[in-house]
MARBA-3410 file (N, C-alpha, C, O; in Angstrom, 1 decimal):
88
45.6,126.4,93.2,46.5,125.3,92.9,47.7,125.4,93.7,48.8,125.1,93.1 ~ 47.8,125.7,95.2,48.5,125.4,95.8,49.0,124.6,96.2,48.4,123.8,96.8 ~ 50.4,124.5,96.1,51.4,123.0,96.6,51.7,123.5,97.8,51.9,124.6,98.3 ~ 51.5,121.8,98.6,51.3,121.8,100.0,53.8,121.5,100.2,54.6,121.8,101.1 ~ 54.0,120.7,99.0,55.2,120.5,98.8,56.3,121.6,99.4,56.0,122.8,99.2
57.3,121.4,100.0,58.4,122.4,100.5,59.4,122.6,99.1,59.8,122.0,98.1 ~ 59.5,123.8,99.5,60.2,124.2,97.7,61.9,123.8,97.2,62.1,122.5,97.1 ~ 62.7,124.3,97.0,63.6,123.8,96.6,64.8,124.2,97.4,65.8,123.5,97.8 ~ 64.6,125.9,97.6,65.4,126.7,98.7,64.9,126.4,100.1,65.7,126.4,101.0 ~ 63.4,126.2,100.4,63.3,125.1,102.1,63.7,123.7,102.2,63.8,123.1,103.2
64.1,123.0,100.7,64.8,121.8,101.3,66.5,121.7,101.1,67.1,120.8,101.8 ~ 67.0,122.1,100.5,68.4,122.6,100.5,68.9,123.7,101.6,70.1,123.8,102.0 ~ 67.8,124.4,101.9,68.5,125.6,103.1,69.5,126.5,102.5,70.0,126.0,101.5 ~ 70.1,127.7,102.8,70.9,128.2,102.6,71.8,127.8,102.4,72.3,128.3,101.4 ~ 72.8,126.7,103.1,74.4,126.3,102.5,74.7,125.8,101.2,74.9,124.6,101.1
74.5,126.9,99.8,74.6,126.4,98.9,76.1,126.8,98.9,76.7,127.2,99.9 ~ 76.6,126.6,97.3,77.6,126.9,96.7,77.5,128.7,96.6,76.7,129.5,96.2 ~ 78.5,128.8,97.1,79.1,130.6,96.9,78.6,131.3,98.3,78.2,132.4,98.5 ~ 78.6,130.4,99.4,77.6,130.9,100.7,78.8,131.8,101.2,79.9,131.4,100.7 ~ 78.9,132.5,101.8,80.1,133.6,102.5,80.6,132.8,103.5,81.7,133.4,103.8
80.5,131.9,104.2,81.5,130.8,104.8,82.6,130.2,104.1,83.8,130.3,104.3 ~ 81.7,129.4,102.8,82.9,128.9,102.3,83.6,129.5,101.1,84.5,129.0,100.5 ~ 82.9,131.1,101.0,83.6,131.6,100.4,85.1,131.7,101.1,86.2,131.5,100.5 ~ 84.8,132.3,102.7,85.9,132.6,103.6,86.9,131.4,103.5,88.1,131.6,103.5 ~ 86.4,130.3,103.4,87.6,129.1,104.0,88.7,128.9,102.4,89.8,128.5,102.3
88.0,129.2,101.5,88.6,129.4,100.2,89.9,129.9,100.5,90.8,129.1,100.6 ~ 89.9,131.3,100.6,91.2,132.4,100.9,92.2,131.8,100.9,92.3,131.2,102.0 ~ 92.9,131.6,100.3,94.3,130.8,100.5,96.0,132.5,100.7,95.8,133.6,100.4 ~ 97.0,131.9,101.2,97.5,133.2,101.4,99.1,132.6,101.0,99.7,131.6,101.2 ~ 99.5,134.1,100.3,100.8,133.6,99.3,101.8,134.1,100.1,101.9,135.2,100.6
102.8,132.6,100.0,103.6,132.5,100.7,104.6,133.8,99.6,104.5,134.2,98.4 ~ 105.2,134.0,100.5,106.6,135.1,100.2,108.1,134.3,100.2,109.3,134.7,100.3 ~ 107.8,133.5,100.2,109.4,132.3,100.0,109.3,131.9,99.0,108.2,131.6,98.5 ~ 111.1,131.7,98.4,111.4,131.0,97.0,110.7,130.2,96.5,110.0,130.2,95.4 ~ 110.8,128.9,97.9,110.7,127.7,97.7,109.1,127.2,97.1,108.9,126.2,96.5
108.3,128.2,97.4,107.1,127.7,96.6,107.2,128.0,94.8,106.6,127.3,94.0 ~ 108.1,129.4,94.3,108.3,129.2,93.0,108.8,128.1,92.6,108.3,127.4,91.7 ~ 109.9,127.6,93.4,110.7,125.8,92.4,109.8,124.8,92.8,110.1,123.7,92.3 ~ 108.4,124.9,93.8,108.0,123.6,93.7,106.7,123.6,92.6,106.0,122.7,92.3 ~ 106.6,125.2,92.2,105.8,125.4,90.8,106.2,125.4,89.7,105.3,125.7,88.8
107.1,125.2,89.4,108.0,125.1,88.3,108.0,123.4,88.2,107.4,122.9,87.3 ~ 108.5,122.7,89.2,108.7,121.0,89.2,107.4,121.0,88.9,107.3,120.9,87.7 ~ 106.2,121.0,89.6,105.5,120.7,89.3,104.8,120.4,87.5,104.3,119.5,86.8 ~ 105.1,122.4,87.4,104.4,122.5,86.1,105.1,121.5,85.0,104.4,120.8,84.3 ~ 106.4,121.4,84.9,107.5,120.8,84.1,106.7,119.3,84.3,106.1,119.0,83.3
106.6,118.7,84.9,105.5,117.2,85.2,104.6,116.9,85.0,104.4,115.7,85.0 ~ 103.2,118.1,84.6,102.7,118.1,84.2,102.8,118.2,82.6,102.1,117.5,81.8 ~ 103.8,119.2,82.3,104.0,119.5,80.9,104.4,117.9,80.4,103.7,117.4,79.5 ~ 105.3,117.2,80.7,105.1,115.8,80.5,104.8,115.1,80.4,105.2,114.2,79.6 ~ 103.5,115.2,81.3,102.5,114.2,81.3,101.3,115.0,80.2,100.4,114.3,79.7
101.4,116.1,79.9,100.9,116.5,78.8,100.9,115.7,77.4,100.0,115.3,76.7 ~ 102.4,115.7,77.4,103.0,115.2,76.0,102.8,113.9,75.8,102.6,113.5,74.7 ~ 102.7,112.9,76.9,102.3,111.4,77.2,100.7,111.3,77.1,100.3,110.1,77.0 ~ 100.1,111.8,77.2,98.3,112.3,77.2,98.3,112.6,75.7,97.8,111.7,75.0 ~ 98.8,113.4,75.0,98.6,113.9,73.2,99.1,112.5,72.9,98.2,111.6,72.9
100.3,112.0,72.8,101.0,111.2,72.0,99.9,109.8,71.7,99.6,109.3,70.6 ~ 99.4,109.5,73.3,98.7,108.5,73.7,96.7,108.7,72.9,95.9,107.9,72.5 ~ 96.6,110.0,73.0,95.2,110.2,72.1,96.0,110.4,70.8,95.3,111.2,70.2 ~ 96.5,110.3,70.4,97.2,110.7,68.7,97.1,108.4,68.2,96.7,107.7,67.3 ~ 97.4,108.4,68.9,97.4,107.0,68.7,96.2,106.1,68.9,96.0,104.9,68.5
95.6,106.8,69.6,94.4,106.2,69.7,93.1,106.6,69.1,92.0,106.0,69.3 ~ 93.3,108.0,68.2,92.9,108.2,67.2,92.9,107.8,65.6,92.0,107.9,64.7 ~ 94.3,107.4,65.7,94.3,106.9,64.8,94.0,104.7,64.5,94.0,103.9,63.5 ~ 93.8,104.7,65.5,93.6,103.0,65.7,91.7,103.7,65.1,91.1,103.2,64.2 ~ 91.2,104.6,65.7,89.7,104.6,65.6,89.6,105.0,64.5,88.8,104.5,63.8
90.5,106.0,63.9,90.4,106.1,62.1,90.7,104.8,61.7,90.0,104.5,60.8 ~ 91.2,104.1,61.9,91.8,102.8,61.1,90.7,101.8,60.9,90.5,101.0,60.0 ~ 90.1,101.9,62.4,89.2,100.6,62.9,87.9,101.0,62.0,87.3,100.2,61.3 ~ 87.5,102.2,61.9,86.4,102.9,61.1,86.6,103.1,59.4,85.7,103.6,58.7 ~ 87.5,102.7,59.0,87.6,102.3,58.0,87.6,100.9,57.3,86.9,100.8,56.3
88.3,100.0,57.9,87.9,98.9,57.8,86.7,98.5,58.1,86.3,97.6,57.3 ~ 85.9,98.7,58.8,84.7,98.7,59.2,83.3,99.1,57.8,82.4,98.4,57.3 ~ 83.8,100.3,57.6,82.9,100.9,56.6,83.3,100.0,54.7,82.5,100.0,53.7 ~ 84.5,99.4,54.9,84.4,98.7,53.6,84.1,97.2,53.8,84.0,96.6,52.7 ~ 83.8,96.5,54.7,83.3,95.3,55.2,81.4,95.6,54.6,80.7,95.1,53.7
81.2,96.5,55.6,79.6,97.1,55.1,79.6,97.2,53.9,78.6,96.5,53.5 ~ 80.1,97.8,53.0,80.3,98.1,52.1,80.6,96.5,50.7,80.0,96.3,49.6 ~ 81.4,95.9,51.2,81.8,94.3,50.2,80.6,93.8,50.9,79.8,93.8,49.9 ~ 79.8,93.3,52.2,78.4,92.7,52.5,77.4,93.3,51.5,76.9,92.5,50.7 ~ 77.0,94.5,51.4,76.1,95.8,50.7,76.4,94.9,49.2,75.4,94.3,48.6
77.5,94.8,48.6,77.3,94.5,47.2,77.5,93.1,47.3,77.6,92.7,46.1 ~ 77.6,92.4,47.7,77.4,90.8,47.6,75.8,91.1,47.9,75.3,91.2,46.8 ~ 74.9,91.3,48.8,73.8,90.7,48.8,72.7,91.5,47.7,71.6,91.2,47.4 ~ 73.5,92.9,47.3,72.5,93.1,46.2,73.4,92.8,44.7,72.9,93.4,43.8 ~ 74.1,92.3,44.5,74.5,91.3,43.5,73.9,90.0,43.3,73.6,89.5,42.2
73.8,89.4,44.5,73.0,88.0,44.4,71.4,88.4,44.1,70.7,87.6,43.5 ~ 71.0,89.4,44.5,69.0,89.8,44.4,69.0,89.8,43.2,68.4,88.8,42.8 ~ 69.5,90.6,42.0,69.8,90.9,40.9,69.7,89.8,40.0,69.9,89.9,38.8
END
């Protein structure tokens, strides 16, 4: 039951992910000046911000989906007893 088919490693070839080329081009090299600590600090501080605007914004939009899911389930719920009130 031999497959005449090319396998998975003859059709992709060697340049996968983790190949020792792009391992090499990865390498990044740390600068030894200030100025990259304060532009990691601005940075992180803007992110932390945009953190707080990300929670605030799913906090609210969690609660719109608790809200909407509740209303929801007593609608089902008043339909549910009107139509088996009327069968009765």
């Amino acid at each position: 039951m031999g497959s005449k088919a090319p396998s998975w490693a003859d059709q992709w070839g060697s340049g996968s992910f983790g190949d020792e080329e792009d391992d090499n081009k990865l390498v990044t090299k740390k600068s030894s000046s200030g100025g990259s600590s304060k532009k990691m600090a601005e940075a992180k501080a803007a992110a932390s911000a945009g953190f707080d605007k990300a929670k605030a914004a799913a906090s609210v939009g969690a609660q719109k989906v608790k809200s909407g899911t509740s209303v929801g389930l007593k609608w089902v719920k008043k339909q549910y007893q009107k139509k088996s009130s009327s069968s009765t």
